[in-house]
C-alpha positions in Angstrom: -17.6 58.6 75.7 -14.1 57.3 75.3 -13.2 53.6 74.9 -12.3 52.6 78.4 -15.7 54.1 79.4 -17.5 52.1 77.1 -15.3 48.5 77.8 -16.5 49.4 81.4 -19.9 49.7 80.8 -19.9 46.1 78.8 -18.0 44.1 81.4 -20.3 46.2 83.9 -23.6 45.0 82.6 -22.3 41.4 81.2 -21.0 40.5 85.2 -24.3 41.9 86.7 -26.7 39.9 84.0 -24.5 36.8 84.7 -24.8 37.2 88.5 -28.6 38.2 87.9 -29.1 34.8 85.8 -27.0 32.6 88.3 -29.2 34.5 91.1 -32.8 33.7 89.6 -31.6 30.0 88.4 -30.3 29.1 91.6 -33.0 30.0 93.6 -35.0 26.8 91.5 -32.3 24.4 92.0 -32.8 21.2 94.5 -30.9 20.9 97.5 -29.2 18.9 99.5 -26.4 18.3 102.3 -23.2 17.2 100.9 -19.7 17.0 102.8 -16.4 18.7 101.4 -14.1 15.7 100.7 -10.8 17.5 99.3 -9.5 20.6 97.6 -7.8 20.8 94.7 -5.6 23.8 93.3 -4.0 27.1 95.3 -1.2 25.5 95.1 0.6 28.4 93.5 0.1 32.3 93.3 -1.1 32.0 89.8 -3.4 29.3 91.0 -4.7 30.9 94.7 -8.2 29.7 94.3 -9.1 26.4 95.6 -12.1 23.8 94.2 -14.1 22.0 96.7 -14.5 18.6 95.9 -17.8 17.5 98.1 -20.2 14.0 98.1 -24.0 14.8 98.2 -27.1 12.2 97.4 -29.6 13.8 95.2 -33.3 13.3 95.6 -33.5 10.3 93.3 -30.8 8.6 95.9 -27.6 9.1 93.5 -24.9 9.7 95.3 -22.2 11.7 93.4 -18.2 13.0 94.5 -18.3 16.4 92.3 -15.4 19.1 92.0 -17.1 22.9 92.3 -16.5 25.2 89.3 -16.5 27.7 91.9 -12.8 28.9 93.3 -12.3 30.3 97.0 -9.2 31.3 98.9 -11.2 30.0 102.4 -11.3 26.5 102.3 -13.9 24.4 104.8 -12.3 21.4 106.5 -13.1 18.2 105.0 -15.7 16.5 106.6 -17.4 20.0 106.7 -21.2 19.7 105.8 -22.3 21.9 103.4 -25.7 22.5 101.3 -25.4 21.7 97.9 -27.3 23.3 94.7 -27.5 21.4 91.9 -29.1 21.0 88.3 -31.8 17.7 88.7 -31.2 17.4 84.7 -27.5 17.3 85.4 -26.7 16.9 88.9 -22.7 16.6 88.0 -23.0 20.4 87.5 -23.6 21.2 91.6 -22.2 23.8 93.6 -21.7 24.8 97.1 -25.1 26.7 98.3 -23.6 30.3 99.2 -23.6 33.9 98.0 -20.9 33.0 95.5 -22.5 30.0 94.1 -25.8 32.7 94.2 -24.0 35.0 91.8 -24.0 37.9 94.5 -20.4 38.8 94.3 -20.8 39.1 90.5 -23.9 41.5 90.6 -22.0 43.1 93.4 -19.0 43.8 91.0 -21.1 44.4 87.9 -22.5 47.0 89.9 -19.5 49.1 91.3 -17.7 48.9 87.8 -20.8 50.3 85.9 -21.2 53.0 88.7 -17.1 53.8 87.8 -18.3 54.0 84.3 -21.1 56.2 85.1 -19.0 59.0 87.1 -16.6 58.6 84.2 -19.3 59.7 82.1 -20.8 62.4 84.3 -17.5 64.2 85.6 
């Protein structure tokens, strides 16, 4: 097995246990309906992903204005309603409820890199 082979086997697992981790955890976090109130970033091609900054109210009644650690190059309109995920312990660390904020796309990555590294392997 040469180098490349074995890089791609690390970045192949480490982006599938991430997205695995992000998967399970999320699937335990409160929701709740927030509404997108700006974007920040894309303003650049170095910088094409935009941050969605939304207001939700959490089940104790907090209301919080919270920036997503999660880029996109589709934007919703402000105003859009959107369901939120969020940590009850830290509720600053909420994301937008979809497949991304799921982890999907990084299992789905993991996946087809380790499946590269495997026919690298094989053939």
């Amino acid at each position: 097995m040469d180098l490349l082979t074995a890089c791609l086997l690390i970045v192949g697992i480490s982006m599938s246990a991430a997205g695995s981790y992000r998967l399970i955890t999320s699937g335990r976090s409160p929701r709740a309906e927030g509404e997108v109130t700006s974007w920040s970033g894309g303003t650049s091609w170095l910088d094409r992903y935009k941050h969605a900054s939304f207001r939700f109210t959490t089940a104790d009644g907090t209301t919080l204005d919270v920036t997503s650690p999660d880029g996109s190059t589709m934007s919703p309109e402000v105003g859009k309603k959107v369901r939120v995920a969020y940590d009850p312990q830290m509720p600053t660390n909420a994301r937008i409820d979809s497949l991304m904020g799921r982890g999907i796309l990084l299992i789905v990555l993991g996946d087809l890199i380790l499946a590269i590294a495997i026919l690298r392997i094989v053939l």
